[in-house]
C-alpha angles and dihedrals in degrees: 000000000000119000114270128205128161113210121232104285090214128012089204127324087210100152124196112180075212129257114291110265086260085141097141104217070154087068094050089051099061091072133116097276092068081068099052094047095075104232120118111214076057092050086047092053091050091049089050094049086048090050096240106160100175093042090048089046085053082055105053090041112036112358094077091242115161106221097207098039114100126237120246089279096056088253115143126216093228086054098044090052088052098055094046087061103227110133095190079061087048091048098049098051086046095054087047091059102265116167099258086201091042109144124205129217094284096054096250119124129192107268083052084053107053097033091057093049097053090253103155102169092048094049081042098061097033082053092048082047084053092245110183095267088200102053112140134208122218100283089062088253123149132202084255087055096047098047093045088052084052104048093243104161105168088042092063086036082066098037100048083052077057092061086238104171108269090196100042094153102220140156109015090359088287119140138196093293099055091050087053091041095052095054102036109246095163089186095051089042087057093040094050090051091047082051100059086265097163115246104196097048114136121218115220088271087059098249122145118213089252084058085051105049080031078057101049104036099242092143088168085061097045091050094058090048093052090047086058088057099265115165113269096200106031108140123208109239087195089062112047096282091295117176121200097252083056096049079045097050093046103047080051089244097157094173098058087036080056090043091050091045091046082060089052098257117188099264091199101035103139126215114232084274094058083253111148126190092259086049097058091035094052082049082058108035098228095160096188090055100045090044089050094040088049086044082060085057091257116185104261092189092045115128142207121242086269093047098253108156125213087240092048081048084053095041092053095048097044104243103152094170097049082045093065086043095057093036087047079058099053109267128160117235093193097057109138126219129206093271090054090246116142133191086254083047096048098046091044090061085050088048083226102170094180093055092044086057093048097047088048090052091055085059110265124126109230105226088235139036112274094221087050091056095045088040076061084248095130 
């Protein structure tokens, strides 16, 4: 027989819809070499960052300034303001005119910026001023999103008072929940479902906010989404028909694959390929996983579309203590694959004496003698 060996069907599915674009350049641009440079929208930004207030207020009344004009960076005053955190800042440029949805280079504006940073005061007084609540910067990202990203609860808490938009679909088609998901904010997780957040949305790489958290490991959060009705078996057709107790399985998160089979997952579901959860686990060798998936009654002798078996998965990588699970459940070592390849076969070519053992105790003949293979006779 020729050796045999399935590659990984999936390194990891962990899927990020990616952070929100909240990269600050406009952070970089409030410096000291906005000062030097003479201008003075540059030399108004640099006060603000320095939290300068008279010399801010000279500015506005008698320095020229133009509130709503950016520095050389790009960067805006209002925004600026906002990401310093100091609302009586806020306040005064407002009351000088200043463009309360005035976006700098980078696309934020200043309700995206201090939501994103945790600032309260300063959401609280842009939304008093009816600042657009759902402004987005270039990456598609809202205030929500960003607040959500941050862990800001009191800020969506705000927002969502606001009646800022809890399912604004961004960036690769992700919203609000998957930016909480993804970085495991249990509470805003909770408050975005309570709020109509979609639970079933699916992002652009066809992951749903349950494959994210299944992906991650966050069971708290899945928990909160299936008990928001999220689909329990939805399998992803972008990758390979995966279904979150099999992301789980296979990242070895035995909480979340306890949580999913507590919602009565399919525990053989298969992936396009004829891969279940105790397939890829036993490939693994994740112990916890396979003893939890046999516990839910999983199909030790099921096979994938080429006949692989979770205990020749197991053989091949060398998982001895995953194999007598597996065996204990029932399993046959002399299953044969397409191929013709067999556990005793696979663990031959890895001249794995141990496994061979093992195998033979469970009652199947090895074709060879075990000291021959080892004496290189073989």
């Amino acid at each position: 027989a020729v050796i045999w060996r399935w590659p990984l069907p999936w390194r990891s599915f962990v899927y990020r819809p990616g952070r929100p674009a909240l990269t600050w350049t406009a952070r970089r641009s409030v410096n000291a070499a906005d000062a030097a440079d003479g201008g003075v929208e540059s030399r108004l930004v640099s006060a603000i960052a320095a939290g300068e207030a008279a010399e801010i207020q000279d500015f506005l009344v008698s320095g020229g300034a133009d509130v709503n004009l950016p520095n050389k960076n790009g960067q805006i005053a209002v925004v600026a303001a906002a990401i310093s955190g100091d609302s009586s800042i806020v306040e005064m440029l407002l009351a000088a005119n200043a463009d309360v949805d005035a976006r700098n280079a980078n696309g934020v504006s200043a309700i995206v910026a201090a939501s994103h940073l945790g600032h309260y005061e300063v959401v609280e007084k842009l939304i008093q001023a009816r600042c657009d609540v759902d402004s987005v910067n270039k990456a598609g990202a809202t205030a929500l999103v960003a607040a959500a990203e941050g862990g800001q609860l009191a800020v969506v808490e705000l927002l969502l008072e606001a009646e800022a938009n809890v399912n604004h679909v961004g960036a690769m088609q992700s919203t609000p929940l998957f930016a909480a998901v993804q970085e495991g904010h249990e509470t805003i997780v909770s408050l975005l479902l309570k709020n109509n957040a979609e639970p079933n949305h699916v992002a652009a790489n066809g992951a749903s906010a349950l494959a994210v958290a299944a992906q991650l490991g966050f069971a708290n959060v899945a928990s909160s989404l299936l008990q928001s009705n999220a689909m329990v078996d939805y399998q992803n057709e972008q990758v390979m028909n995966a279904s979150a107790l099999v992301q789980s399985s296979q990242q070895g998160h035995v909480d979340m694959v306890e949580v999913l089979l507590a919602a009565k997952a399919s525990v053989d579901l298969p992936c396009s390929d004829g891969a279940t959860a105790l397939i890829l686990a036993s490939q693994v060798g994740h112990q916890a996983v396979v003893s939890k998936l046999l516990a839910a009654k999983a199909d030790p002798n099921r096979g994938r579309n080429d006949g692989g078996t979770a205990l020749m998965f197991a053989a091949q990588e060398g998982h001895l203590k995953v194999a007598k699970q597996l065996l204990t459940a029932g399993a046959d070592a002399m299953a044969c694959a397409a191929s013709g390849a067999t556990a005793v076969s696979l663990a031959a070519r890895n001249q794995d004496k141990a496994m061979l053992r093992c195998l033979m105790a469970a009652g199947k003949d090895a074709p060879f003698d075990l000291d021959e293979l080892f004496d290189g006779k073989t």
